[in-house]
N, C-alpha and C positions, 0 to 999 in steps of 0.2 A: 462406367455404367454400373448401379447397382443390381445383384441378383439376390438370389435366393430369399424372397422378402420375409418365408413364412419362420425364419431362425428365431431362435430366442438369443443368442449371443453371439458377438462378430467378435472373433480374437485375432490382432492385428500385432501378430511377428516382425519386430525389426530384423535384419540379419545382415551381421557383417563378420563375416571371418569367424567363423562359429563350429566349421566344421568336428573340430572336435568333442563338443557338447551338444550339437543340434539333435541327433537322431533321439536321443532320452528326452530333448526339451517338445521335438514333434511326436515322439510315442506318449506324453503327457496329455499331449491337447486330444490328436485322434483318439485314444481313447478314453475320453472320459464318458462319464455314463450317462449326462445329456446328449442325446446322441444331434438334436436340432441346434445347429451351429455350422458357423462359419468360419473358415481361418483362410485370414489375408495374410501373406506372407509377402514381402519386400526386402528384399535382397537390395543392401544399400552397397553397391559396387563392390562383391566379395574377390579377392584375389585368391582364395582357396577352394575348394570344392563345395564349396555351401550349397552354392547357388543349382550343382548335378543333385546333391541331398534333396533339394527343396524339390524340383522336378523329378526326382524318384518318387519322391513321397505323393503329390498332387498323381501322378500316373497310374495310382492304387488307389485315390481316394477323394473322389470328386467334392469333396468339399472345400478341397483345398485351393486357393486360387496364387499364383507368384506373380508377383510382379518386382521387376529393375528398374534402377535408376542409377546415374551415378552416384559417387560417395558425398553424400551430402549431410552426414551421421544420424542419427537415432531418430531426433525429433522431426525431421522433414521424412524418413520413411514412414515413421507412425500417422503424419498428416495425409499422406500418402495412401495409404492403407484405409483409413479415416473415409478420405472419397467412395470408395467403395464399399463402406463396411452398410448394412440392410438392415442387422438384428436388431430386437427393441434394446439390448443392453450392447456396451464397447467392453471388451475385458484387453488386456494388454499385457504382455512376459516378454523379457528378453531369452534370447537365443541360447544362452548357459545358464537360465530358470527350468523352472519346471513345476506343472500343476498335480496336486493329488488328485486320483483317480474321480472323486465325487468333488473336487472343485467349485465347477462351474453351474453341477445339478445345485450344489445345499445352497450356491450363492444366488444364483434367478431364482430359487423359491423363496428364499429370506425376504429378497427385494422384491418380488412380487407380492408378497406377503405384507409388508410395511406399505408396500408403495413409495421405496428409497428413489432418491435422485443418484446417491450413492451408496456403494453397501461396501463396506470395510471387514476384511477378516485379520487373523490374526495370521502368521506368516514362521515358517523356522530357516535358518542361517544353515548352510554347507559351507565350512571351513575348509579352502579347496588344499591350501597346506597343511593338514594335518589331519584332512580326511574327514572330519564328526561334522554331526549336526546338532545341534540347539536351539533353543529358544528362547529368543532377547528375552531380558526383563523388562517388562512392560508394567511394572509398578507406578510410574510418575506418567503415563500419559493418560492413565486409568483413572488419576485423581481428578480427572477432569469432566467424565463422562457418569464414575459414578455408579456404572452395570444397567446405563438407560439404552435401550434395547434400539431405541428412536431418538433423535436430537438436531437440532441445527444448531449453527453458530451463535443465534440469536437466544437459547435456554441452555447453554453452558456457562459455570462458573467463569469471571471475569474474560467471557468470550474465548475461552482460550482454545478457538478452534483449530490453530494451526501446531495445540500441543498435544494433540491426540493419536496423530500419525505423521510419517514423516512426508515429504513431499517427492511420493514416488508411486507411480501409476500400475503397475504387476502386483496388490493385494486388494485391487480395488474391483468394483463393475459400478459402471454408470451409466443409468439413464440415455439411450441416444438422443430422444426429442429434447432429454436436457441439454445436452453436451449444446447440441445445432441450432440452440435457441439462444444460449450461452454466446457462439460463435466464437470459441476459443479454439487456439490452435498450440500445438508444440513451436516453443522457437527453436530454430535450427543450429543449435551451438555444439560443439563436440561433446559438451559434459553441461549438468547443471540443468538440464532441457526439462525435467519432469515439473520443477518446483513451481512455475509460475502456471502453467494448466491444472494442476492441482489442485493447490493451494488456492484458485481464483475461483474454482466448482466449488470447492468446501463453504469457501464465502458466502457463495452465491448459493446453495442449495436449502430448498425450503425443509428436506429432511433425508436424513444420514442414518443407514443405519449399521449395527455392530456388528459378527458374528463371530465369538470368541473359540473358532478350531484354528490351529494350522493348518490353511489348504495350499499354500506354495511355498517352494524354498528357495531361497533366494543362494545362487553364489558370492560367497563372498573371498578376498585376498588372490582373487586370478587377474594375473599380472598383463589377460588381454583385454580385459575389461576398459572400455574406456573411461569409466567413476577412477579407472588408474592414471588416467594419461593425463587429469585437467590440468596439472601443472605449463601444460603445450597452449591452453588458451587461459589463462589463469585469471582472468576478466570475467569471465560469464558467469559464475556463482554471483559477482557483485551484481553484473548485471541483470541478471533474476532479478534479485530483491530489488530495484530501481524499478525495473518493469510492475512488478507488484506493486509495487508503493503507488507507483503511479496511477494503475487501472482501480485501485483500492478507493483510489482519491477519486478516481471517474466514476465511477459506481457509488459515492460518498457513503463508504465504507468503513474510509481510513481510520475515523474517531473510533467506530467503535469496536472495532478491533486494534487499534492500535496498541493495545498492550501486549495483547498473545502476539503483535507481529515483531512488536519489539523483543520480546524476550527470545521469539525462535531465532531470530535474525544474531540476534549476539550468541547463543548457542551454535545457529551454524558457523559465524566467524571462528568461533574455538576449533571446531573440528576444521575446516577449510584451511585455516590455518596449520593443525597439526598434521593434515594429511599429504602434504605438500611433498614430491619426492626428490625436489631437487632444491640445491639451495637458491639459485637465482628464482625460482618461482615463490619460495620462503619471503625471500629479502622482498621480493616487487608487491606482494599480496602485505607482508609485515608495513611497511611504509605505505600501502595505499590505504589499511586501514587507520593508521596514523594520518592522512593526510585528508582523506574524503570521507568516510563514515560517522566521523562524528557532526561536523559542519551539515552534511545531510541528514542525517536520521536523528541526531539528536540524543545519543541513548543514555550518555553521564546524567544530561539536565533532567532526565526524570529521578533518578534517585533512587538510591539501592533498596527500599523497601517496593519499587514497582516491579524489582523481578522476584518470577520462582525459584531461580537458584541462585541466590545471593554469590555463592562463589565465581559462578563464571561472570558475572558483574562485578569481582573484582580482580579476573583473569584479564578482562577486556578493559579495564582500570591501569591494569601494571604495562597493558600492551602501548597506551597511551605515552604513558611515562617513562618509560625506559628505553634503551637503546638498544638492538638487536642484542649484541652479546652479551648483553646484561643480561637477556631475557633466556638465550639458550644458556646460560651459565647456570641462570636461575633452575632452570629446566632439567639438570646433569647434576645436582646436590644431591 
């Protein structure tokens, strides 16, 4: 059942095993300075203290709602959360994130402001070994937008909407009558879960809009992250992109993005590929894009002036033609 209807934002917490980052990632949300808000918290079968955390915090602050389920990872907690969420906007952080203090206020008034289906901000990195924070360089996703305050897919340089941001839901607020009109859901895979709800809203959104502060930071290099573990299902990155292709195709889509989805698509093969932590996930993911990626998608036969980074179109050229040790040889010069 949904409550609290009068909210301007529903923030829907996954949490699994978090214990030791949660209480800075829930002192982020509780106080931020929009005070009209919601936090749905789901507790996806924690084996640590998370889930005592979560009910401490909710026992001081009735905004807070918990709900369990067993371990079913990230994207069945967020669809979860999802059911319940009332606000007019969905905002979304993982359990070892954390939002600035004026987050969620500058992001509902921007979007209020526009009348965004989604509103994008810019975001800083916690390097968890080594302790600093920073902020990506966002040079080349900016060559796409331009400093347009408002945009769809449809008024960006060669559509290139899925090269503006990456496909991950904790820097985003969107629209709820969009999302539920949309009817998209997270699929429920260990890792990989964000890109196709995304990426499928960016599509589908009649207007986007920017706001260039860092209002959350992302962890990155924590070894309990599950962005660590895909190597365990090392399928579902590919099958994202399959799922998109296809609803792209349902929505008749595909044409006209089909170039920003080719190019992100061979940019995430580089990283998926190099981020691999084990060698039998290397070798299965190395040979599956040798054997099914190109037959489906097609990405050689368009030809090296259709991508933006001609390099990694001839990264994913060498992957083709060469044979694993050739490649990690390559790789070690």
């Amino acid at each position: 059942m949904k409550i609290g209807i009068n909210n301007k934002v529903s923030v829907i917490l996954p949490v699994y095993n978090e214990e030791e980052y949660l209480s800075q990632c829930l002192d982020s949300i509780c106080n931020q300075t929009l005070k009209e808000i919601e936090i749905i918290c789901v507790d996806d079968g924690s084996t640590d203290h998370s889930l005592q955390i979560l009910q401490r915090y909710a026992s001081v602050d009735s905004r807070i709602r918990v709900l369990t389920q067993q371990n079913r990872f990230a994207g069945a907690a967020r669809n979860h959360g999802m059911e319940y969420a009332a606000g007019q906007y969905l905002a979304f952080l993982d359990g070892d994130d954390y939002f600035q203090p004026d987050m969620l206020e500058k992001m509902y008034r921007q979007a209020e402001k526009n009348q965004a289906d989604i509103l994008i901000c810019n975001y800083a990195e916690y390097q968890e070994d080594q302790g600093q924070t920073f902020l990506p360089d966002r040079s080349f996703e900016e060559l796409f937008f331009q400093d347009k305050e408002n945009f769809s897919g449809q008024t960006l340089h060669c559509s290139g909407i899925f090269q503006i941001t990456r496909g991950w839901a904790w820097d985003k607020l969107f629209r709820r009558d969009f999302v539920e009109a949309c009817g998209y859901q997270f699929p429920e895979f260990r890792s990989s879960e964000d890109g196709y709800f995304v990426y499928m809203l960016m599509a589908r959104a009649a207007r986007i809009s920017w706001l260039d502060e860092a209002l959350v930071t992302h962890r990155i290099n924590n070894p309990k992250s599950l962005s660590n573990t895909k190597e365990k299902d090392w399928r579902n990155g590919f099958k994202m992109w399959q799922m998109l292709k296809e609803e792209l195709m349902k929505q008749r889509l595909y044409l006209q993005y089909k170039q920003s989805f080719l190019n992100e698509l061979i940019y995430f093969l580089l990283w998926y590929l190099e981020s691999m932590n084990c060698f039998e996930a290397f070798q299965s993911c190395y040979e599956y894009i040798q054997s099914r990626i190109e037959p489906e998608f097609e990405i050689l036969a368009q030809g090296r002036d259709y991508y933006f980074q001609e390099e990694v179109f001839d990264w994913y050229r060498q992957v083709l033609t060469v044979s694993q040790a050739e490649y990690l040889f390559n790789q070690i010069k």
